[in-house]
C-alpha atoms as a printed R data frame, in Angstrom:
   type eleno elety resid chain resno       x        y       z
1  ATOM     1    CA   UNK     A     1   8.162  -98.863 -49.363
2  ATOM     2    CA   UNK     A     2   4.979  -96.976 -47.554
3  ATOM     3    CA   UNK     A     3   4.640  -93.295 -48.960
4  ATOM     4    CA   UNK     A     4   2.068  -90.873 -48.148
5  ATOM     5    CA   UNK     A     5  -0.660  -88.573 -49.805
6  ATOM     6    CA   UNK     A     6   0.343  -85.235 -47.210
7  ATOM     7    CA   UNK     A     7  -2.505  -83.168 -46.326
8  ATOM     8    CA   UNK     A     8  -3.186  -80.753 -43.207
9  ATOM     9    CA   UNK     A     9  -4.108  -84.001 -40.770
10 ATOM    10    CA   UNK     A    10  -6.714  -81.840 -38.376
11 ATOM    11    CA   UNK     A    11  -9.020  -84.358 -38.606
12 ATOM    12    CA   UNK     A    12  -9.636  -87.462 -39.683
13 ATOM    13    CA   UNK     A    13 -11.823  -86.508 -42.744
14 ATOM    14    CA   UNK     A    14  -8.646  -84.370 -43.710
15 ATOM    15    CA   UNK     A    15  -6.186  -87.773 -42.330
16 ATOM    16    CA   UNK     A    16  -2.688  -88.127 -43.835
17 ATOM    17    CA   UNK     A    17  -3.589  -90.808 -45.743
18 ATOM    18    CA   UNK     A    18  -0.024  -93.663 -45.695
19 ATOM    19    CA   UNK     A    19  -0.690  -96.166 -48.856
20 ATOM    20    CA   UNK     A    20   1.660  -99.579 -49.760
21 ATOM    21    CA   UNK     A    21   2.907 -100.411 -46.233
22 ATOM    22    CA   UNK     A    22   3.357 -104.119 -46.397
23 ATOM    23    CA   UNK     A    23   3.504 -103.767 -42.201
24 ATOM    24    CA   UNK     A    24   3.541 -101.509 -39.238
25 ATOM    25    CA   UNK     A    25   7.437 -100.399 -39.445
26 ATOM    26    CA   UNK     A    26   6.546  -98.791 -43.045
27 ATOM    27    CA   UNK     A    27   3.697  -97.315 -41.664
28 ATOM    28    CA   UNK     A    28   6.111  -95.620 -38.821
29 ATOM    29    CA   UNK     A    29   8.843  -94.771 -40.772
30 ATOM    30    CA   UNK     A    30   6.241  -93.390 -43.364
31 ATOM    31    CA   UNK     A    31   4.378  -91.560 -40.473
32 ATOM    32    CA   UNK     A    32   7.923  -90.246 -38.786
33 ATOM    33    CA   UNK     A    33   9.088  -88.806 -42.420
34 ATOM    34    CA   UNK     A    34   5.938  -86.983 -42.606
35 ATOM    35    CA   UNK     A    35   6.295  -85.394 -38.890
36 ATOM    36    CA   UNK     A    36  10.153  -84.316 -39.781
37 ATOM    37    CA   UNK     A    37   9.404  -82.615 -42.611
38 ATOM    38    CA   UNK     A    38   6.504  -80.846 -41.033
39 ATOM    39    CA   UNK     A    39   7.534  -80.399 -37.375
40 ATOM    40    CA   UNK     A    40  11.233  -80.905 -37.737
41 ATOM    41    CA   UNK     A    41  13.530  -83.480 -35.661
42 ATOM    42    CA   UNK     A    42  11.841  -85.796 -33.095
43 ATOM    43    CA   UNK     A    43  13.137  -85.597 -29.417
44 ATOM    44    CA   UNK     A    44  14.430  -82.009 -30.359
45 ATOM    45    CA   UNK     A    45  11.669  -80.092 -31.709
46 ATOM    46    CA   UNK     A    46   8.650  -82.514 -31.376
47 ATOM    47    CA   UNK     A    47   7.697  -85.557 -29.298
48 ATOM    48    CA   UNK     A    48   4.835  -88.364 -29.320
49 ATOM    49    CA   UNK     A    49   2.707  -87.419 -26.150
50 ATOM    50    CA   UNK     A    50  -0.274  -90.120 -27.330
51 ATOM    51    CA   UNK     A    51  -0.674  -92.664 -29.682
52 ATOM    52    CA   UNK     A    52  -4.067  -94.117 -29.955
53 ATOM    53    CA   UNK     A    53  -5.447  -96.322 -33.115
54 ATOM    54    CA   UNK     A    54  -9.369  -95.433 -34.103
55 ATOM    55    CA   UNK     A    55 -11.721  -96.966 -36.026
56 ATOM    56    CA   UNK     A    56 -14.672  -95.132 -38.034
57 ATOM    57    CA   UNK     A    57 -16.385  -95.989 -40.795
58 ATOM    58    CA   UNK     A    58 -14.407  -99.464 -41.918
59 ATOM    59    CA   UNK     A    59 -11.262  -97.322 -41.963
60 ATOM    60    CA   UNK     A    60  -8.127  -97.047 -39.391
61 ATOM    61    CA   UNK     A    61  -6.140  -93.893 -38.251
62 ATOM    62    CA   UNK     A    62  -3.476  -93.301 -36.267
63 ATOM    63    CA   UNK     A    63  -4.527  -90.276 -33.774
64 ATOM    64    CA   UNK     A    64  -1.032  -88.390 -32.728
65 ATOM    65    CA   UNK     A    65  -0.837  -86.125 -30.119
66 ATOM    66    CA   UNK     A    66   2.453  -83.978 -30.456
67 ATOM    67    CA   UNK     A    67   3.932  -81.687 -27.835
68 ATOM    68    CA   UNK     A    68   6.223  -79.619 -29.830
69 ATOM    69    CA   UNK     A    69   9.599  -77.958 -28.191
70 ATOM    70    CA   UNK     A    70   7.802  -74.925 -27.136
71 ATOM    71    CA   UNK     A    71   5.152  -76.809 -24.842
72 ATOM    72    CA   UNK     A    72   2.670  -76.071 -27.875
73 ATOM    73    CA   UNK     A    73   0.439  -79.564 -28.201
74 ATOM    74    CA   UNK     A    74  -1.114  -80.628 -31.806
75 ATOM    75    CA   UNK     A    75  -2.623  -83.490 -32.775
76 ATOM    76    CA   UNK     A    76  -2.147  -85.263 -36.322
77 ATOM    77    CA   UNK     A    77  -4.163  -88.080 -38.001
78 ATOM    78    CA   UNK     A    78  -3.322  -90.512 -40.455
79 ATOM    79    CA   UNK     A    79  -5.000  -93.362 -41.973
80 ATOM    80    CA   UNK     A    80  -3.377  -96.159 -41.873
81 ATOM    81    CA   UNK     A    81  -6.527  -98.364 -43.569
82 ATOM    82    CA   UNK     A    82  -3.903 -100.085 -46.113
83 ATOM    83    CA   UNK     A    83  -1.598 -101.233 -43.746
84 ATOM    84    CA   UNK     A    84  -4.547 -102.390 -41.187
85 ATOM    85    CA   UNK     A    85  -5.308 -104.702 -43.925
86 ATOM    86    CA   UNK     A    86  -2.769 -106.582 -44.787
């Protein structure tokens, strides 16, 4: 089962970084915990306005731009390297 090493996810040198996903449903699910606990329910207090993969340096991320309930807009990295790999 993916997990993740939580950090702020501003940027991508500061990326949530989502280790031991053996494919890209662990990396969601991993990814979606990661928003709840942090943003709270998706479709009720936060949704996925983009979704865009990047790649820098030999590494992956996941770039996620989130319009939260109140019309606020944030966007959240994660590397997803390890499951890019596999």
């Amino acid at each position: 089962m993916a997990r993740y090493v939580a950090s702020s996810g501003e940027s991508l040198e500061d990326a949530v970084v989502i280790l031991d996903a053996k494919n890209e449903i662990e990396t969601t699910f991993a990814v979606h915990d990661f928003l709840e606990k942090r943003l709270g329910k998706l479709e009720k207090d936060w949704d996925i306005d983009d979704d865009t993969i990047i790649e820098k340096d030999n590494r992956y991320y996941d770039k996620m731009d989130i319009m939260l309930a109140d019309g606020t807009k944030k966007t959240i990295y994660f590397d997803i390297t390890s499951c890019w790999e596999r």
